[in-house]
PDB file of N, CA, C and O in Angstrom:
ATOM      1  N   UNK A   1     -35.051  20.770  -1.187  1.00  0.00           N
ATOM      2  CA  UNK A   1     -34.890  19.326  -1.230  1.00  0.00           C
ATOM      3  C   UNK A   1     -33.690  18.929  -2.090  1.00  0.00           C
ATOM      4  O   UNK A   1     -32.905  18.033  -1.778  1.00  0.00           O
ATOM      5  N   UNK A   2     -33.600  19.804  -3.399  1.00  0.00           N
ATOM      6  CA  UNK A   2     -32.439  19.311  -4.398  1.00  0.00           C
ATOM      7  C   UNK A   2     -31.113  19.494  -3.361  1.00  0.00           C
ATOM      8  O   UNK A   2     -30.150  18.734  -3.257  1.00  0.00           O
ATOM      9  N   UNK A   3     -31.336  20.546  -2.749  1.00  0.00           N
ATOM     10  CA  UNK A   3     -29.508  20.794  -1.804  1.00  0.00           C
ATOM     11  C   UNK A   3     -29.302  19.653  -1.067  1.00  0.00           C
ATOM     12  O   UNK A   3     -28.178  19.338  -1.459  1.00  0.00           O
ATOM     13  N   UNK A   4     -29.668  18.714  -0.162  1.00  0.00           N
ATOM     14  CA  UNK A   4     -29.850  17.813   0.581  1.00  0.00           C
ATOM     15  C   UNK A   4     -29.239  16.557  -0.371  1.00  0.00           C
ATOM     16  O   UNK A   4     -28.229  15.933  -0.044  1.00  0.00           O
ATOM     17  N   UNK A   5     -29.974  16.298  -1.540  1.00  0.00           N
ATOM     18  CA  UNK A   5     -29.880  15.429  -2.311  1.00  0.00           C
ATOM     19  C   UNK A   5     -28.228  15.415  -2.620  1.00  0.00           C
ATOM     20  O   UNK A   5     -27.463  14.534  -2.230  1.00  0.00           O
ATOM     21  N   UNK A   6     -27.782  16.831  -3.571  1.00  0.00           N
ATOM     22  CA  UNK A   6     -26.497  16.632  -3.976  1.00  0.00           C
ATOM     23  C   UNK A   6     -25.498  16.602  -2.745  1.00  0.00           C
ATOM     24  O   UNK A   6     -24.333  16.249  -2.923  1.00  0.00           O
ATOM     25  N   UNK A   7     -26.057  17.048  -1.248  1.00  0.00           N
ATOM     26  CA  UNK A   7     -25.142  16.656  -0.639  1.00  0.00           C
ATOM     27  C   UNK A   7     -24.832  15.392   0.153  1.00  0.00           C
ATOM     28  O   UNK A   7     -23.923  15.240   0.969  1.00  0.00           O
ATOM     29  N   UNK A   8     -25.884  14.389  -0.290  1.00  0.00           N
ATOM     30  CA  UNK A   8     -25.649  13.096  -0.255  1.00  0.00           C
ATOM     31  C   UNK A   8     -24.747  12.701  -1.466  1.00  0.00           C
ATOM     32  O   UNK A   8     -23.637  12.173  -1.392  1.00  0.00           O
ATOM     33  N   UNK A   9     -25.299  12.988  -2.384  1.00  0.00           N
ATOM     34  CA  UNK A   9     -24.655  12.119  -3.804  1.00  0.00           C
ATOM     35  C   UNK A   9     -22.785  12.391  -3.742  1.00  0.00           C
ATOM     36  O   UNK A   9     -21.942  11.515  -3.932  1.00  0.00           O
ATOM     37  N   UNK A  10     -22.498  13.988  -3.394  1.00  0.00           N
ATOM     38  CA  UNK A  10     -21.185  14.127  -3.081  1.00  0.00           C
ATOM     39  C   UNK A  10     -20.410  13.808  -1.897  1.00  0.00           C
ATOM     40  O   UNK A  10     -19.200  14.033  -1.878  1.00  0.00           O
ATOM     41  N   UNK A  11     -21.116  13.220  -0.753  1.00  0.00           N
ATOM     42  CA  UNK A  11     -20.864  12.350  -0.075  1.00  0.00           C
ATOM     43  C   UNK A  11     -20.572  11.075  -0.254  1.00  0.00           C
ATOM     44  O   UNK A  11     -19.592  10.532   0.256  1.00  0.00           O
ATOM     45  N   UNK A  12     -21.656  10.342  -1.214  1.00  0.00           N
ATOM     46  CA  UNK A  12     -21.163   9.182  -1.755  1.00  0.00           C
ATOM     47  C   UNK A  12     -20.383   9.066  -2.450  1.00  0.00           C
ATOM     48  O   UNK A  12     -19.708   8.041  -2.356  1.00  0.00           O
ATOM     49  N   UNK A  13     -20.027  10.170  -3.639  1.00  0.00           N
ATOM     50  CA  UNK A  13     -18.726  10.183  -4.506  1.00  0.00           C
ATOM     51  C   UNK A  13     -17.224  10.325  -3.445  1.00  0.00           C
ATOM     52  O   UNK A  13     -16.179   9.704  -3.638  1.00  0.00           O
ATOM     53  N   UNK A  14     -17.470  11.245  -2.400  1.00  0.00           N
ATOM     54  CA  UNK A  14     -16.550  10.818  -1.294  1.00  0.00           C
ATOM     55  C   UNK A  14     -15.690   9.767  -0.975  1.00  0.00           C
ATOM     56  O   UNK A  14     -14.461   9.732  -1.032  1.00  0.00           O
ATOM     57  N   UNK A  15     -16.480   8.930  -0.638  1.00  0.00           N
ATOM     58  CA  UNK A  15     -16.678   7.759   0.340  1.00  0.00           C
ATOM     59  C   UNK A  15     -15.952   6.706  -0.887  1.00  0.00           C
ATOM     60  O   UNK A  15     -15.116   5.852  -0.594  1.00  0.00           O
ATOM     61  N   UNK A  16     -16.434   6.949  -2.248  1.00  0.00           N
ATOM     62  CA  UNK A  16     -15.761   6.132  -3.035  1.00  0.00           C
ATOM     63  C   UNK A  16     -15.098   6.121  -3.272  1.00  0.00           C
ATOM     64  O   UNK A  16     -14.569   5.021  -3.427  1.00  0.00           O
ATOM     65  N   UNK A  17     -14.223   7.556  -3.633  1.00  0.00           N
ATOM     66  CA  UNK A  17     -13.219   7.718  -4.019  1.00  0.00           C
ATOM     67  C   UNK A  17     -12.128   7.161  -3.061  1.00  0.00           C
ATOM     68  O   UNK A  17     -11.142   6.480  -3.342  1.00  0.00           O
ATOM     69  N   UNK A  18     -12.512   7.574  -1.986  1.00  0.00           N
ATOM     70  CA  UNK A  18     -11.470   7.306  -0.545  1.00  0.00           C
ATOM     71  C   UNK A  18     -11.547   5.556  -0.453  1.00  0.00           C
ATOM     72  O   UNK A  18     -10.690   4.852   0.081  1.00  0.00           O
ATOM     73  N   UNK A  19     -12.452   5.208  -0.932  1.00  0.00           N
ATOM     74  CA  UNK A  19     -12.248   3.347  -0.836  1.00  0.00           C
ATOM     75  C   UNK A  19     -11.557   2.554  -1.845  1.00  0.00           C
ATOM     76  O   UNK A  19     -11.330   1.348  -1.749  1.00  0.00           O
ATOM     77  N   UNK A  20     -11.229   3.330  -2.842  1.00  0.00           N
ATOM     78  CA  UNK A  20     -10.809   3.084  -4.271  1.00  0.00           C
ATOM     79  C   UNK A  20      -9.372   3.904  -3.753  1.00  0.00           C
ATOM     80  O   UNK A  20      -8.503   3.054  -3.946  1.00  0.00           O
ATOM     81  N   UNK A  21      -9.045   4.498  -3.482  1.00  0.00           N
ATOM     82  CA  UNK A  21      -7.982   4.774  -2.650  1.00  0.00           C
ATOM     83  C   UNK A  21      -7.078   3.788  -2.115  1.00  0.00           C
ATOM     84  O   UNK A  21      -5.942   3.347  -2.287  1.00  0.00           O
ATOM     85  N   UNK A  22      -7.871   3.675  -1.549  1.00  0.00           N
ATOM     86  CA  UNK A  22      -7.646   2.816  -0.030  1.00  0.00           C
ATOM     87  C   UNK A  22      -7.291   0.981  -0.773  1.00  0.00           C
ATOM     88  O   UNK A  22      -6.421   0.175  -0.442  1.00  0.00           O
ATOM     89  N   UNK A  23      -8.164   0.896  -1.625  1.00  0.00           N
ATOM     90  CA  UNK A  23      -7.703  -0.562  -2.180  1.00  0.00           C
ATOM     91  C   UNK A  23      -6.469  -0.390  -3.362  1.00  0.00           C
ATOM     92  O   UNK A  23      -6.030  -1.296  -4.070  1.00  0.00           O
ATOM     93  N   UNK A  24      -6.031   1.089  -3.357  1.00  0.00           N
ATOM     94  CA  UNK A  24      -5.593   1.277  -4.649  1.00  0.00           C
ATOM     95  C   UNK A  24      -3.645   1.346  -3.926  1.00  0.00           C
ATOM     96  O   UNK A  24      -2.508   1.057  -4.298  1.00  0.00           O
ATOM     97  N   UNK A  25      -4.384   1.946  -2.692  1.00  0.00           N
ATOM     98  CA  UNK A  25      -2.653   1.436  -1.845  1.00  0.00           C
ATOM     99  C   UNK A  25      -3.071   0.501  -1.009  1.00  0.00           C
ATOM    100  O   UNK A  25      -3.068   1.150   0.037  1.00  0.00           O
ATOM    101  N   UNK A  26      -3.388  -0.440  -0.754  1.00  0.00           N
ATOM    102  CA  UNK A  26      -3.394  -2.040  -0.273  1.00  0.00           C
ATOM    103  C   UNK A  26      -3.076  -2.796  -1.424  1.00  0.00           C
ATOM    104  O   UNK A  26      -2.306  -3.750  -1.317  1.00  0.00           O
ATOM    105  N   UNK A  27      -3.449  -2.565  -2.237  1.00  0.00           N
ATOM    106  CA  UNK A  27      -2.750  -3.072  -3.393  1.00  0.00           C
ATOM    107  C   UNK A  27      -0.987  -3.105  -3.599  1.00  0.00           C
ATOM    108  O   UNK A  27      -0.211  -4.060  -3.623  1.00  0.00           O
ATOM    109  N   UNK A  28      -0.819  -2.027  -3.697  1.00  0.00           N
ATOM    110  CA  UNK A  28       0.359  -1.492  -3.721  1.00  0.00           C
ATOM    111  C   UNK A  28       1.189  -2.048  -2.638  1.00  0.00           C
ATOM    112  O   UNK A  28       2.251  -2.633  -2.851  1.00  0.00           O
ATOM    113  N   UNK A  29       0.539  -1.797  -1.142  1.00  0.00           N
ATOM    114  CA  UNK A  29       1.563  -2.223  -0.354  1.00  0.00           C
ATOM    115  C   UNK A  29       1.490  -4.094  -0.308  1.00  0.00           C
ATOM    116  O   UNK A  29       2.376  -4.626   0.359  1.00  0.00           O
ATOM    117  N   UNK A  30       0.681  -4.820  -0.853  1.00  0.00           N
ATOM    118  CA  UNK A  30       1.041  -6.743  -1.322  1.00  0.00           C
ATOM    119  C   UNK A  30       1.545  -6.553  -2.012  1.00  0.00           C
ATOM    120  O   UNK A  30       2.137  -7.616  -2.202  1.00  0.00           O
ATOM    121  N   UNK A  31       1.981  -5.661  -2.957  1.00  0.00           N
ATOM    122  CA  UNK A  31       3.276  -5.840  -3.721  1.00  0.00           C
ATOM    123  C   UNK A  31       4.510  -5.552  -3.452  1.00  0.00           C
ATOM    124  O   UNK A  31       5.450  -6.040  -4.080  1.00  0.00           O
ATOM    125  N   UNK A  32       4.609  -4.917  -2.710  1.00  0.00           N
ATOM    126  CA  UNK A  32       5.866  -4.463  -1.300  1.00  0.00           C
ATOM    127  C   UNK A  32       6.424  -5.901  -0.614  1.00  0.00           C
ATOM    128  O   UNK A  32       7.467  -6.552  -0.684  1.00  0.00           O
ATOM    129  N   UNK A  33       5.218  -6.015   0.043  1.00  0.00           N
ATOM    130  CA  UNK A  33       5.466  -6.923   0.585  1.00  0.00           C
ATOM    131  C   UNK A  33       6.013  -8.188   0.184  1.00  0.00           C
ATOM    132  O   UNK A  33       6.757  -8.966   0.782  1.00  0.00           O
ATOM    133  N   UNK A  34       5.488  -8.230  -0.955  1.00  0.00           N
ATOM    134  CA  UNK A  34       5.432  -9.717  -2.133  1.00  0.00           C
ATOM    135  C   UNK A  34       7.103  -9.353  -2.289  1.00  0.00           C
ATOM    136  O   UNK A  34       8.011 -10.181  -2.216  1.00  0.00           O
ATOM    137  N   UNK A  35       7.238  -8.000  -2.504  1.00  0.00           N
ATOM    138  CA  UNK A  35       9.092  -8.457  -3.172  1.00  0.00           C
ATOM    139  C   UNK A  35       9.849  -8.176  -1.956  1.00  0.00           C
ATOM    140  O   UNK A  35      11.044  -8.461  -2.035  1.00  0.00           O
ATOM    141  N   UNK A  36       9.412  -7.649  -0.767  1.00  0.00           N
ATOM    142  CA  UNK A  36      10.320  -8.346   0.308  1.00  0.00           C
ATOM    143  C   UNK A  36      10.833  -9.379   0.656  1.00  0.00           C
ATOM    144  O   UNK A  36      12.005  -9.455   1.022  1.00  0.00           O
ATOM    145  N   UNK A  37       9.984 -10.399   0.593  1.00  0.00           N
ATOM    146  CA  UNK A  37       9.650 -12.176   0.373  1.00  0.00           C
ATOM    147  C   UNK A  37      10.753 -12.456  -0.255  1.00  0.00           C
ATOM    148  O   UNK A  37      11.657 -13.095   0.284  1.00  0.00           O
ATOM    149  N   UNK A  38      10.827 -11.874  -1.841  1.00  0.00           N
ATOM    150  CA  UNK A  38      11.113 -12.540  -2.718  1.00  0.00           C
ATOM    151  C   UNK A  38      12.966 -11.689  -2.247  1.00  0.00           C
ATOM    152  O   UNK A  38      13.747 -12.093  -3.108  1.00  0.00           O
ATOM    153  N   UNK A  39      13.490 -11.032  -1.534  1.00  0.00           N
ATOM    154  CA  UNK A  39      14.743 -10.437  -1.371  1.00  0.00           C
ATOM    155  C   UNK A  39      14.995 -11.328  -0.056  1.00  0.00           C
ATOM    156  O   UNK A  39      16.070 -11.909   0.089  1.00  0.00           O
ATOM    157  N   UNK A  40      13.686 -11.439   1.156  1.00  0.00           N
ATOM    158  CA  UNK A  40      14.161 -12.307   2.157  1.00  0.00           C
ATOM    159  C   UNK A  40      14.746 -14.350   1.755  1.00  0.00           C
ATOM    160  O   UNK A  40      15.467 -15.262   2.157  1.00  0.00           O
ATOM    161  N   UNK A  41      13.878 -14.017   0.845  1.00  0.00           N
ATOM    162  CA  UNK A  41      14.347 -15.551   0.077  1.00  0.00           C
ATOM    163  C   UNK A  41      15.737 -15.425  -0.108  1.00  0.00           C
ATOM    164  O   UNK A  41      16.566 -15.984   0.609  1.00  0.00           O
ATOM    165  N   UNK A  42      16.082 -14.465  -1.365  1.00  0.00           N
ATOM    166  CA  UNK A  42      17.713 -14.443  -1.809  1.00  0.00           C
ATOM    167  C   UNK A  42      18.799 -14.645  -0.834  1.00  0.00           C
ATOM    168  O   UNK A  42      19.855 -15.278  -0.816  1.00  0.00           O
ATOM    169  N   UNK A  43      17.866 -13.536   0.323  1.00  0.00           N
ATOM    170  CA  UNK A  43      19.179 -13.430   1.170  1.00  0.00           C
ATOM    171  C   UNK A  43      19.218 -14.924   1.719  1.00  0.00           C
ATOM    172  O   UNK A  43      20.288 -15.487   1.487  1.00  0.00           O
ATOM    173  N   UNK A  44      18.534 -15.469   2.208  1.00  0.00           N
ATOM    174  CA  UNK A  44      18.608 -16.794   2.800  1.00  0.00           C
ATOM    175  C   UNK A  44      19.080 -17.646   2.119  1.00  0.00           C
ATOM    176  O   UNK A  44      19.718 -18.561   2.640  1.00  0.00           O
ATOM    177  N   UNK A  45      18.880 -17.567   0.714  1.00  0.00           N
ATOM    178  CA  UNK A  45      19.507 -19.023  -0.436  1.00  0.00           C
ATOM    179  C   UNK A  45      21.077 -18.547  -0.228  1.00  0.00           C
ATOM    180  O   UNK A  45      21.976 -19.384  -0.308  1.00  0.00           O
ATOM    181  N   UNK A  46      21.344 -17.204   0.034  1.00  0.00           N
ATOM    182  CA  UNK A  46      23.011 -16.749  -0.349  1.00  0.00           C
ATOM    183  C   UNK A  46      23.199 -16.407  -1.648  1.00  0.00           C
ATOM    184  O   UNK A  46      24.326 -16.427  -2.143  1.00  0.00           O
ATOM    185  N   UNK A  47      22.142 -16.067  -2.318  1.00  0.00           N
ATOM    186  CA  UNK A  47      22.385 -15.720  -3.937  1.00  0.00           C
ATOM    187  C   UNK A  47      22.632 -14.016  -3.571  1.00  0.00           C
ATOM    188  O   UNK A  47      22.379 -13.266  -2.629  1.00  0.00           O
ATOM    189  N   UNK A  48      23.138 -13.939  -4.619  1.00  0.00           N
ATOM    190  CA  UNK A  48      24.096 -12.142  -4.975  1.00  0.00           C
ATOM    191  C   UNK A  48      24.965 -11.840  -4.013  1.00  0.00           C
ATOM    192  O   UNK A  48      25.831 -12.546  -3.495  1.00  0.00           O
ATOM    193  N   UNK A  49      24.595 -10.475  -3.771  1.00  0.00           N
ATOM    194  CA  UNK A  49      25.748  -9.299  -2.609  1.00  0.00           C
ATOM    195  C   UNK A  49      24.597  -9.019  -1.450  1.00  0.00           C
ATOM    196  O   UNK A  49      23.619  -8.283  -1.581  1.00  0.00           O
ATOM    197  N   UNK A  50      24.936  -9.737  -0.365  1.00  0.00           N
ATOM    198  CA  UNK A  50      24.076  -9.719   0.765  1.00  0.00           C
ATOM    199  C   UNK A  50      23.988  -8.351   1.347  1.00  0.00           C
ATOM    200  O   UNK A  50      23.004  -7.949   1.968  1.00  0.00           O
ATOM    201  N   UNK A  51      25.234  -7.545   1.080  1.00  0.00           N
ATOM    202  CA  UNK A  51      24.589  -6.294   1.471  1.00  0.00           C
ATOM    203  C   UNK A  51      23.524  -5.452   0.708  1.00  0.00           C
ATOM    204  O   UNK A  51      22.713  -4.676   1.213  1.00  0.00           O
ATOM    205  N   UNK A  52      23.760  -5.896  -1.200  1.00  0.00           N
ATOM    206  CA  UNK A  52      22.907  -4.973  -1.617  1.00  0.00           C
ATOM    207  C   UNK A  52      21.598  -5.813  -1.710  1.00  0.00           C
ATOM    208  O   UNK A  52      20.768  -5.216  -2.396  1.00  0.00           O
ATOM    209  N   UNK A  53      21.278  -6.669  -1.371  1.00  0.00           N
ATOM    210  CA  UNK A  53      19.771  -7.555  -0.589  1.00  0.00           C
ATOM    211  C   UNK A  53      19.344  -7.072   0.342  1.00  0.00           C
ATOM    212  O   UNK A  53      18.114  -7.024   0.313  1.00  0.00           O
ATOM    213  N   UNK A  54      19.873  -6.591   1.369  1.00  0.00           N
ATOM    214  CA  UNK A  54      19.480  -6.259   3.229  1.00  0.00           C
ATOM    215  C   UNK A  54      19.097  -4.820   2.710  1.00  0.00           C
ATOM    216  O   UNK A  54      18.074  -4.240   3.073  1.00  0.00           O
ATOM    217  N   UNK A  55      19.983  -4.318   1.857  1.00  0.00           N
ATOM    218  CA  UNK A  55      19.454  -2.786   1.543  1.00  0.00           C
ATOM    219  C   UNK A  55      17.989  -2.794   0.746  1.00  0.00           C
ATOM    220  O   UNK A  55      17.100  -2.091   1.226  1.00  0.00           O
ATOM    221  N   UNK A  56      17.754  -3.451  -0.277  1.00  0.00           N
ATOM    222  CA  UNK A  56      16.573  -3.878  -0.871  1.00  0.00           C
ATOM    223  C   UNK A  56      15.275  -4.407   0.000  1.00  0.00           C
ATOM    224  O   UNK A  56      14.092  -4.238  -0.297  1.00  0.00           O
ATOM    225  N   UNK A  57      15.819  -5.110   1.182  1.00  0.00           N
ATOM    226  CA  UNK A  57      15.055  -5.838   2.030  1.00  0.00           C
ATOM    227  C   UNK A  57      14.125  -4.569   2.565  1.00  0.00           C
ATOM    228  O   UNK A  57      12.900  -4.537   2.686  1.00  0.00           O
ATOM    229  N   UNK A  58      15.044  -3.599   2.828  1.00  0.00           N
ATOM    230  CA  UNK A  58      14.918  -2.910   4.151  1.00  0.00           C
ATOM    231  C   UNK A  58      13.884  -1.930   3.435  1.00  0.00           C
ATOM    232  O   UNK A  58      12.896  -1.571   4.075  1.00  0.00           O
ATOM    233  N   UNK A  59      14.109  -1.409   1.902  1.00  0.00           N
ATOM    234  CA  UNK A  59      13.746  -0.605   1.156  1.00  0.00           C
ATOM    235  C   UNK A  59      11.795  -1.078   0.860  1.00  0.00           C
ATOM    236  O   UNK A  59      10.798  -0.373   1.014  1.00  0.00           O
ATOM    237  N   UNK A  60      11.899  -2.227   0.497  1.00  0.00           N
ATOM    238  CA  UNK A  60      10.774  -3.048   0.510  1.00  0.00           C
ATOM    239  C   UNK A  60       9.745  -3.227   1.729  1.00  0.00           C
ATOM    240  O   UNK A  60       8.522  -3.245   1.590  1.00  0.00           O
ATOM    241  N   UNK A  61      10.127  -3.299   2.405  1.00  0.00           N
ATOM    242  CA  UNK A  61      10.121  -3.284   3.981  1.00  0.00           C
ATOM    243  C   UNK A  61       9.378  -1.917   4.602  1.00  0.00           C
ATOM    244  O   UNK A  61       8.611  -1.822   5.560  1.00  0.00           O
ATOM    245  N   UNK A  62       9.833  -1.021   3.802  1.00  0.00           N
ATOM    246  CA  UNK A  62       9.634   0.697   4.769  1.00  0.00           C
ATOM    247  C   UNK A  62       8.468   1.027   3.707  1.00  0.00           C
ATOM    248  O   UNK A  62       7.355   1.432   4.042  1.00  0.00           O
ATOM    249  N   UNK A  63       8.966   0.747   2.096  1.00  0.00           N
ATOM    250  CA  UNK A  63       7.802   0.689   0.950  1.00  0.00           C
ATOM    251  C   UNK A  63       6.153   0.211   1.677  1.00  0.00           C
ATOM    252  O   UNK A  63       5.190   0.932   1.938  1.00  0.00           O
ATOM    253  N   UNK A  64       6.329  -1.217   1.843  1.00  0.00           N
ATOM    254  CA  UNK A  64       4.946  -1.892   2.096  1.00  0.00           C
ATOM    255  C   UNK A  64       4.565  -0.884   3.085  1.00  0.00           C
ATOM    256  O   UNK A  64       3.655  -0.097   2.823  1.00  0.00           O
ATOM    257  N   UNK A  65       5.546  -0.822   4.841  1.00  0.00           N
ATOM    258  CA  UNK A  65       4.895  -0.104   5.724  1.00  0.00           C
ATOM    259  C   UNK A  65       4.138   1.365   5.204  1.00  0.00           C
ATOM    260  O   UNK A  65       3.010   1.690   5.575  1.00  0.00           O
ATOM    261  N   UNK A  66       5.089   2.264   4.168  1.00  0.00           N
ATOM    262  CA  UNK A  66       4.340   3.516   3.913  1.00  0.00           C
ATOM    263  C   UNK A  66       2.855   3.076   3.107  1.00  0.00           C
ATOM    264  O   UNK A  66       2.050   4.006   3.150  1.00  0.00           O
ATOM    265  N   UNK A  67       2.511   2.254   2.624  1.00  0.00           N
ATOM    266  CA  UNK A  67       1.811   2.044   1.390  1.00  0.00           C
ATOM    267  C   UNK A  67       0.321   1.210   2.575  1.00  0.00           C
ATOM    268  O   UNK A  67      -0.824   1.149   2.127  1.00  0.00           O
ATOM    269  N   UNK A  68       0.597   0.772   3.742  1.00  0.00           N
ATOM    270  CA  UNK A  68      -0.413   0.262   4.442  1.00  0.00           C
ATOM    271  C   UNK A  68      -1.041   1.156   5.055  1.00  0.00           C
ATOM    272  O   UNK A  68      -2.253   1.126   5.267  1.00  0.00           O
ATOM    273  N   UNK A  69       0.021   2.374   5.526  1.00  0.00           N
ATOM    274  CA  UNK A  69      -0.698   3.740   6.313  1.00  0.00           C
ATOM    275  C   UNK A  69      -0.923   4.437   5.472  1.00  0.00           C
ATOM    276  O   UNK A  69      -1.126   5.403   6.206  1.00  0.00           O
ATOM    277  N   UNK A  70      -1.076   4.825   4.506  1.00  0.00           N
ATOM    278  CA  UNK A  70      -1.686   5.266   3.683  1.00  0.00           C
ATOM    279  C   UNK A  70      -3.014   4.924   3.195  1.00  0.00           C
ATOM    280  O   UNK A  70      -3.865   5.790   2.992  1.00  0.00           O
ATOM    281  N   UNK A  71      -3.236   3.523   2.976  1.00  0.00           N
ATOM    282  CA  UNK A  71      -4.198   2.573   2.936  1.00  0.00           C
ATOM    283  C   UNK A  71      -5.587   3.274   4.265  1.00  0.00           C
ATOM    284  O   UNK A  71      -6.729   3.717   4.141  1.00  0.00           O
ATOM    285  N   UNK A  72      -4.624   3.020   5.477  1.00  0.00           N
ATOM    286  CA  UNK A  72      -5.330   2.840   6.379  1.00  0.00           C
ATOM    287  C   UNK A  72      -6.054   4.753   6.568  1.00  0.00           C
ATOM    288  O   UNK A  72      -7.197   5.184   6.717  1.00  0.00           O
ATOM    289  N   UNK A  73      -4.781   5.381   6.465  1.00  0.00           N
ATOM    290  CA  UNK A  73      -5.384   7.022   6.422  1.00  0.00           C
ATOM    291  C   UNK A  73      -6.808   6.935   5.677  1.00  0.00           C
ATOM    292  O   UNK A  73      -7.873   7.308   6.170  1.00  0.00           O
ATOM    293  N   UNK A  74      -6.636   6.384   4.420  1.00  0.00           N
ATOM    294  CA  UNK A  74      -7.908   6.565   3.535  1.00  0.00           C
ATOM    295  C   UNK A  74      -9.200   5.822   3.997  1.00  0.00           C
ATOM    296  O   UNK A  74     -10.329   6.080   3.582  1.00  0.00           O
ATOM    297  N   UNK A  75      -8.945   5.066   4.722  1.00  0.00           N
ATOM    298  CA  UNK A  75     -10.118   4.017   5.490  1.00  0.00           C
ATOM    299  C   UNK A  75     -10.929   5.091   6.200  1.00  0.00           C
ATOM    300  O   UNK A  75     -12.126   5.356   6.088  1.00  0.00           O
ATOM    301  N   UNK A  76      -9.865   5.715   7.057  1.00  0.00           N
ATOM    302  CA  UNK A  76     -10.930   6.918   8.584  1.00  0.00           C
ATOM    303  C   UNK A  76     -11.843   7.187   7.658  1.00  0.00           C
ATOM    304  O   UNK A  76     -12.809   7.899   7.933  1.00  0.00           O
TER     305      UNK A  76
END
């Protein structure tokens, strides 16, 4: 009966870890996202060097995307 048991309980430690994960890069990637915003803004006001913005944009941009599939890997 005890084997059964711990292999629930390490199942549930599983399951948590991977959800704490999972919110721990969703997190990560709204903050990606958040300073994409904040570079798609610049570029649009015309403030700084528009190329080194579009490069930042783009950087921010590929950031959030890696940081959502990652997210999402940990979900399955």
């Amino acid at each position: 009966m005890g084997l059964f048991s711990n292999r629930n309980a390490d199942r549930q430690a599983e399951r948590e870890r991977r959800e704490g994960k999972a919110r721990e890069y969703g997190e990560k990637a709204r903050k990606a996202r958040k300073e994409a915003d904040k570079y798609r803004r610049m570029l649009a006001n015309g403030e700084s060097d528009p190329a080194a913005l579009r490069a930042a944009l783009k950087d921010a941009e590929v950031d959030a995307r890696i940081w959502e599939q990652n997210a999402r890997d940990y979900r399955r």
